[in-house]
C-alpha positions in Angstrom: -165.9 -246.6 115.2 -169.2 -248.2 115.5 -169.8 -251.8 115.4 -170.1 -252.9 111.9 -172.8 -255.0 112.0 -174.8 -252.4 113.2 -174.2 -250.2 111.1 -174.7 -253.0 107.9 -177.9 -253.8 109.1 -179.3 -250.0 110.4 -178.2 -249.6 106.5 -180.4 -252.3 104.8 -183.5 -251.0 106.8 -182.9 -247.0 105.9 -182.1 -248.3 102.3 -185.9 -250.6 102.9 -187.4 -247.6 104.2 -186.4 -245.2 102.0 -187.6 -247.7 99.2 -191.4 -247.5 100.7 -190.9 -243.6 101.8 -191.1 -244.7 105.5 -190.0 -242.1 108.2 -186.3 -240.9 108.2 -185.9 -241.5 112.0 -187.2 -245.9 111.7 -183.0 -246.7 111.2 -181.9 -245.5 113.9 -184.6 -247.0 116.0 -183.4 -250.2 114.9 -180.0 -249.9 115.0 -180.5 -248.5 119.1 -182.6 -251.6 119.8 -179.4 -253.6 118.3 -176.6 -251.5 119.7 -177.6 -249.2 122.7 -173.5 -247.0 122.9 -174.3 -246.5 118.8 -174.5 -242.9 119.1 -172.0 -242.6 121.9 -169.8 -244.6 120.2 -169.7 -242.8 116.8 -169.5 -239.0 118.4 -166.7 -240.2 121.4 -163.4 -239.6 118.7 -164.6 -236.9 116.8 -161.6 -234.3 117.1 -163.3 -231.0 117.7 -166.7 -232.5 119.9 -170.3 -232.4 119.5 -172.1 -228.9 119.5 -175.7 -229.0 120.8 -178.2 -226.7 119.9 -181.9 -226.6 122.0 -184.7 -223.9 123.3 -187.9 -223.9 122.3 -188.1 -222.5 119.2 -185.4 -221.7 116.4 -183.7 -225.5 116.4 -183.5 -226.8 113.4 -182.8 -223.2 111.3 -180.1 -222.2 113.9 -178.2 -225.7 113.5 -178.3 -225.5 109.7 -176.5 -221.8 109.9 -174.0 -222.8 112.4 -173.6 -226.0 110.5 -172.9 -223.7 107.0 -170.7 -221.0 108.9 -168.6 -224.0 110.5 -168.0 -225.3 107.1 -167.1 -222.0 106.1 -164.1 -222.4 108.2 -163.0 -225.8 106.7 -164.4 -228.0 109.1 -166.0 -231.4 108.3 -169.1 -230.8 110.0 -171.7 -234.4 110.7 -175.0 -232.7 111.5 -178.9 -234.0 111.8 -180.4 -232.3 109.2 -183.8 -233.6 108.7 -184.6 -232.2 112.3 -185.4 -235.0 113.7 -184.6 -234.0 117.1 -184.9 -237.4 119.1 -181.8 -239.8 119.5 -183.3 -242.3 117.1 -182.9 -239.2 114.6 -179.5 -238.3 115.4 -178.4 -242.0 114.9 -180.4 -242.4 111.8 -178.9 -239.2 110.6 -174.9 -240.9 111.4 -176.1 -244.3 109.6 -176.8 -242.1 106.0 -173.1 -240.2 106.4 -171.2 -243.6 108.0 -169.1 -245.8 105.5 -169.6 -249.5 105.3 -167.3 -249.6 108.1 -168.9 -247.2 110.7 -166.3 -244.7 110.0 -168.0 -241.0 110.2 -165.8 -238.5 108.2 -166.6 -235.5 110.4 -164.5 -233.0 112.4 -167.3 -231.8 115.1 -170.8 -233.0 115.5 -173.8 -230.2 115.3 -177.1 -231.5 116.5 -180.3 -229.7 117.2 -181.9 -231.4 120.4 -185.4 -231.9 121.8 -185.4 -230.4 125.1 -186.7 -233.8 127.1 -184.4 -236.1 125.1 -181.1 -233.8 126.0 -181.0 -234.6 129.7 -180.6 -238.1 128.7 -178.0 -237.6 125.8 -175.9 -235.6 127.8 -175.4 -238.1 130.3 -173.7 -240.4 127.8 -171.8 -237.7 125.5 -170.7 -234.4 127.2 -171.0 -231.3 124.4 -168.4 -229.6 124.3 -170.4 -226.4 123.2 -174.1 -225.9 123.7 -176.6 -222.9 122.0 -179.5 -222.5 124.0 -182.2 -219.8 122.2 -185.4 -219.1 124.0 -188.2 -221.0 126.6 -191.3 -220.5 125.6 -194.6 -222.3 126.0 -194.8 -225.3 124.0 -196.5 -228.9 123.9 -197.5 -228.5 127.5 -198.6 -232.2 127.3 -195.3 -233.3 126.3 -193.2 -230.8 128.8 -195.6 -229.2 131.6 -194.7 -225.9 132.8 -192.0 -223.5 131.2 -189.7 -223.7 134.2 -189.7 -227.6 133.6 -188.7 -226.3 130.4 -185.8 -224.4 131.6 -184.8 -227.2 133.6 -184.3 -229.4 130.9 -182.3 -226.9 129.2 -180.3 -226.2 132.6 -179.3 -230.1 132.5 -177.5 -229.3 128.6 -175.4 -226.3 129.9 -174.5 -228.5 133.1 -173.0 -231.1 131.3 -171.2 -228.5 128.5 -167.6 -228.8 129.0 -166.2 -225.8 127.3 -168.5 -223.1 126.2 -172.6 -222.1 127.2 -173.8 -219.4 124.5 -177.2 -217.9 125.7 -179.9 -216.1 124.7 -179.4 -212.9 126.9 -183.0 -211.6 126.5 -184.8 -214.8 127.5 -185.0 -214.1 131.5 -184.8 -217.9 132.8 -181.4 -218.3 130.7 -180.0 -215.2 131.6 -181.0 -215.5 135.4 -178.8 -216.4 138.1 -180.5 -219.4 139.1 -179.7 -220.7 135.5 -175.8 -219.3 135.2 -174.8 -219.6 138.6 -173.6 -223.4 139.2 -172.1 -223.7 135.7 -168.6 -224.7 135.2 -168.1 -223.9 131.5 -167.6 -220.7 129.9 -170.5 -218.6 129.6 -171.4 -216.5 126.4 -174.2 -214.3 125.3 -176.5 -213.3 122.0 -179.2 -210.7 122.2 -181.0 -207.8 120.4 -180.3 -203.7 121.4 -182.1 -202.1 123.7 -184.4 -200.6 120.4 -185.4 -203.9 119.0 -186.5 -205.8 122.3 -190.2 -204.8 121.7 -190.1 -207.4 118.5 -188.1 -210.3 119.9 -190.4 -210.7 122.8 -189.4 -213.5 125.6 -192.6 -215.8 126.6 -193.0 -213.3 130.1 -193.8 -210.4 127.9 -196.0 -212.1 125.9 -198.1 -213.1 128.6 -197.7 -209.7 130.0 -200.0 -206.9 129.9 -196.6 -205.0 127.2 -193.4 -205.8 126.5 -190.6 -205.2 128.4 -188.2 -202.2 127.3 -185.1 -203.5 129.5 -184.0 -206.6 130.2 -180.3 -207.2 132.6 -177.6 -208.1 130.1 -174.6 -210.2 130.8 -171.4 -209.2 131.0 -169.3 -211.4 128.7 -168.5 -211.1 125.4 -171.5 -210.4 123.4 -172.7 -210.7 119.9 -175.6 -208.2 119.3 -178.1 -207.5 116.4 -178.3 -203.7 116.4 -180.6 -203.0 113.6 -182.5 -204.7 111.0 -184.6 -203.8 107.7 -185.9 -206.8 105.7 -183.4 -209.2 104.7 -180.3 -206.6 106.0 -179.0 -207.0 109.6 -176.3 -205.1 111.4 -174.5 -207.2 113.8 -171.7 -206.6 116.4 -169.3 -208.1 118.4 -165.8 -207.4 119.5 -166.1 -203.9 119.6 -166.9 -203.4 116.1 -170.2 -203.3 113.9 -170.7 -205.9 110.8 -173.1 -205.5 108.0 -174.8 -208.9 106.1 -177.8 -209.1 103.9 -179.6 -212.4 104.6 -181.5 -215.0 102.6 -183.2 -216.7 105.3 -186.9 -214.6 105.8 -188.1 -214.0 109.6 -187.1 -212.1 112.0 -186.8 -214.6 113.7 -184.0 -216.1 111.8 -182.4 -213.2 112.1 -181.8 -213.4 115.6 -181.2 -217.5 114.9 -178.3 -216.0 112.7 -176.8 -213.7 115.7 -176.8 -216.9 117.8 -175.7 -218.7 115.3 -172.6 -216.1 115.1 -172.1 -216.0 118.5 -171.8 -219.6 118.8 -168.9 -219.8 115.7 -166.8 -217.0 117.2 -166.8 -219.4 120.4 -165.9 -222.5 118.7 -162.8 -221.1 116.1 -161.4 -218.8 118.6 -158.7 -216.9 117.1 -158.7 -219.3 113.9 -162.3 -217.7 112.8 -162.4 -216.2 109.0 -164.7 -213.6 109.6 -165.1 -212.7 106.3 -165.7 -216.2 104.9 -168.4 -216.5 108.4 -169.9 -213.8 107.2 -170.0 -214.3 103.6 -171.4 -217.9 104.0 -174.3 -216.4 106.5 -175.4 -214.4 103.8 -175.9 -217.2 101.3 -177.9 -219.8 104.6 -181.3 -220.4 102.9 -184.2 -221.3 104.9 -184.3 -225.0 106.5 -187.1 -227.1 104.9 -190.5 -225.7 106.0 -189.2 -222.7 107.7 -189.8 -220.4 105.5 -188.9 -222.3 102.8 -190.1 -221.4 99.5 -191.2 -223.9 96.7 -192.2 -222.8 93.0 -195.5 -224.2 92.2 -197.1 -223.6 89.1 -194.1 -220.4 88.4 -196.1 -219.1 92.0 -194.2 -218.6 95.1 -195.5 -221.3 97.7 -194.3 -220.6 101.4 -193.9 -223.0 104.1 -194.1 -222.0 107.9 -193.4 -224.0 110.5 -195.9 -223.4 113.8 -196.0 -224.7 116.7 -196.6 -222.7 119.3 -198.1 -219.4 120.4 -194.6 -217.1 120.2 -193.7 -219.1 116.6 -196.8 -218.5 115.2 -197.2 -214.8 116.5 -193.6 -213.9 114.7 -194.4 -216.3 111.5 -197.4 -214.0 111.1 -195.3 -210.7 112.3 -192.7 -212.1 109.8 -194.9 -212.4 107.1 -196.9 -209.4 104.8 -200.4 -211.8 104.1 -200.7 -208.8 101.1 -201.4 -210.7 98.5 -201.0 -214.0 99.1 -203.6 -216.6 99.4 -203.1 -218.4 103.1 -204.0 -221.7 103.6 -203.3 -223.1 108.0 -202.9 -226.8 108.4 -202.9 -227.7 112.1 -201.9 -231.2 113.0 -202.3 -233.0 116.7 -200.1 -236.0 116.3 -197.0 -236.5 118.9 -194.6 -234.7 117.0 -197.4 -231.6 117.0 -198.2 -231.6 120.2 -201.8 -232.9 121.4 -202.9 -229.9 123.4 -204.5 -227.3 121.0 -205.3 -225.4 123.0 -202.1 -222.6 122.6 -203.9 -221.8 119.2 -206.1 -219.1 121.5 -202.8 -217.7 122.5 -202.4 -215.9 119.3 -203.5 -212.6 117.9 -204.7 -213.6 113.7 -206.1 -210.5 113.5 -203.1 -209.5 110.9 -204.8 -212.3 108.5 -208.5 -209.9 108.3 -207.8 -208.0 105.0 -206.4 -210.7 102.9 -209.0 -214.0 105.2 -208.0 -216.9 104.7 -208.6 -219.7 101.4 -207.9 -222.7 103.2 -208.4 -224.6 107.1 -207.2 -228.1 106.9 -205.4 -230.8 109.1 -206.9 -233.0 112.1 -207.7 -230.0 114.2 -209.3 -227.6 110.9 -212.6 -226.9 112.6 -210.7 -226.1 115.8 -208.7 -223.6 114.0 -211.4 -222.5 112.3 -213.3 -221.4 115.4 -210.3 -219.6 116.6 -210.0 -217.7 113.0 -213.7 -217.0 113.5 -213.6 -215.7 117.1 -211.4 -213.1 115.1 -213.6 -212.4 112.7 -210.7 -213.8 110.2 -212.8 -214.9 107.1 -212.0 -218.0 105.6 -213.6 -219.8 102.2 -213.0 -223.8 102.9 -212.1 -226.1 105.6 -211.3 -229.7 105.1 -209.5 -231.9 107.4 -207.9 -234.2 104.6 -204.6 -232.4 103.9 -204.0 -233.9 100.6 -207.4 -232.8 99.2 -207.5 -229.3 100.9 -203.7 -228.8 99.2 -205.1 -229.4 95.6 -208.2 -227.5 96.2 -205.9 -224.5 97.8 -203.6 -224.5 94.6 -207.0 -224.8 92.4 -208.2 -221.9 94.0 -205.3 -219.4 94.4 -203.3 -220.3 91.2 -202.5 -217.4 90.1 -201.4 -215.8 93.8 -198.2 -216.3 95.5 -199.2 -218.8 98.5 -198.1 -219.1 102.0 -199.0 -222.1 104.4 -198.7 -221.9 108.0 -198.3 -226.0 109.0 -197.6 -227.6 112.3 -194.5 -229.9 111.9 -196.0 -233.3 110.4 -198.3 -231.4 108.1 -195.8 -229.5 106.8 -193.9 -233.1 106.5 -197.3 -234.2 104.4 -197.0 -230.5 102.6 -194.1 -231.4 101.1 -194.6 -234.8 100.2 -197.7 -233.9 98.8 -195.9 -231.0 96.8 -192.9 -232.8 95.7 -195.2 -234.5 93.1 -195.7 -231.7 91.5 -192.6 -229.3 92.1 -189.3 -229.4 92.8 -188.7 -230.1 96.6 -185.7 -230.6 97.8 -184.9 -233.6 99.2 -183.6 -233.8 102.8 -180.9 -236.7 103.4 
């Protein structure tokens, strides 16, 4: 149980912050300054353990489907579910489910985990279970090199106690160097042999094609055999399981098989599968992933981009028929400074339909990059909140989709919440 003083006053300044729509994570900055083991403290008796979820892309939408099949199976499940990936989130996140009394009312803890932040979170709470999805290139000012990457990631299945789960087609999990020195159990996710060419890992996107085979781990295995639109086929344990999805993107489809994998490893012989499968049909989109918000009686779609391999499957993902686009590319901390990645990705998809609106602190740089694509677009503005209302202007009678980096999708929302219904996220 964590100290209550700590928790009364990390309380009064959420409750302050909330009041002046300050940032979700300022709490639990204040309440580590007061009480460093506040984290450690609150996640040390939960009975089942803390589940971590990491890789570069896929976090926060993977730990909101294992969170919902998890509850599917009657557990009490204390999650982060803003996404705010940092410590500070994760204890701002226990100070809005705590009681008065620092008590959390939670069976097992699932957190989504930034990569740097991990190796020193693990060295105060071992997870029992850890979902690792993909290394890819990302923030290179923030992480350096991929293999740093990996690294990082290597440090969270080190300090797993019970079970790794792995993305089998990402070749610096699935390599030997990664598996061989780890003590815990090791478990696999992947896509067939047929569907490798659309799930590519970052080697083949930075490889003259894609690679057709990849070596695949010989443990129990939960597979996504086929896939049209919203409808996946997924197997494990020798037999073949149908589900028709709510969450858009192929990449959350393969989220969803890890997601799968990870639950199956976790209930053991207690899973329902029918209620894990029936609850992974009703997962909606986490906020700004996809997430859809009715402006005007118009469908307007928020994608989260961050990288070069996010963007390319947000745009692979998405049918820009149409819709009216509108890219918002932020450089703050959270976004990653280094812009650079934004010439990593093909936009020539965007052509027929152009694009209505550039905005965000780094518009004319993505502008130059739509242009060296001969991507046509109508306006650029760098204010977000003026280049929203002139988007919606424009393109109000289209269905609308944004492709955001994270904090202007955070400003998206905000900005759109005024006028729609946005769903709040505790």
């Amino acid at each position: 149980m964590a100290k209550i003083h700590s928790v009364l006053m990390g309380k009064a300044v959420r409750h302050v912050a909330r009041l002046r729509g300050g940032g979700s994570a300022l709490p639990g900055l204040v309440v580590e300054k007061i009480d460093k083991s506040f984290v450690s403290n609150a996640l040390a008796k939960l009975p089942q353990g803390v589940v971590l979820v990491s890789g570069t892309n896929g976090k926060t939408t993977t730990t909101k489907i294992v969170t919902e099949l998890l509850e599917s199976q009657g557990l009490k499940v204390f999650t982060n579910r803003t996404g705010s990936n940092f410590t500070r989130g994760i204890a701002a996140a226990l100070l809005a489910d705590m009681n008065l009394r620092g008590k959390l009312d939670a069976d097992i803890a699932v957190l989504e985990i930034d990569e740097a932040h991990a190796v020193h979170f693990v060295q105060k709470i071992k997870p029992k279970y850890s979902l690792l999805l993909n290394v890819m290139r990302d923030q290179l000012d923030r992480f350096g090199e991929i293999d740093h990457t990996a690294k990082l990631l290597h440090h969270i299945a080190s300090a797993t106690t019970d079970c790794v789960v792995i993305n089998r087609d990402d070749p610096r999990l699935a390599s030997e160097a990664f598996l061989g020195d780890l003590r815990a159990t090791i478990s696999s996710f992947g896509v067939s042999t047929k569907l490798l060419g659309q799930f590519p890992s970052d080697d083949d996107l930075h490889a003259a094609s894609a690679q057709k085979t990849r070596p695949i781990l010989k443990r129990d295995d939960t597979c996504l055999e086929s896939m049209d639109k919203n409808k996946a086929s997924i197997s494990y344990g020798g037999k073949t399981k149908q589900v028709t999805l709510k969450i858009n993107g192929i990449y959350n489809v393969l989220n969803a098989v890890g997601a799968v994998a990870l639950c199956r490893q976790i209930m053991g012989k207690k899973l329902d599968e029918q209620k894990m499968l029936e609850a992974l049909g009703n997962v909606t989109p986490a906020f700004g992933r996809g997430e859809d918000i009715v402006v005007n009686g118009k469908s307007c779609q928020l994608v989260l981009v961050k990288n070069p391999s996010g963007f390319r499957l947000g745009l692979q993902s998405f049918d820009p028929k149409g819709h009216a686009v509108m890219i918002a590319i932020n450089d703050n901390y959270a976004d990653g400074r280094d812009m650079s990645w934004l010439w990593d990705v093909n936009f020539d998809v965007l052509k027929n339909e152009g694009v209505a609106e550039v905005t965000g602190t780094r518009a004319y740089d993505m502008a130059l990059r739509l242009q060296y694509d001969n991507v046509a677009f109508s306006h650029v503005d760098t204010d977000i909140h003026r280049a929203l209302k002139n988007f919606l202007h424009a393109a109000d009678n289209k269905p609308k989709r944004i492709y955001c980096t994270y904090t202007a999708m955070l400003s998206l929302r905000r900005e759109l919440s005024k006028i729609a219904d946005v769903k709040e996220i505790e």
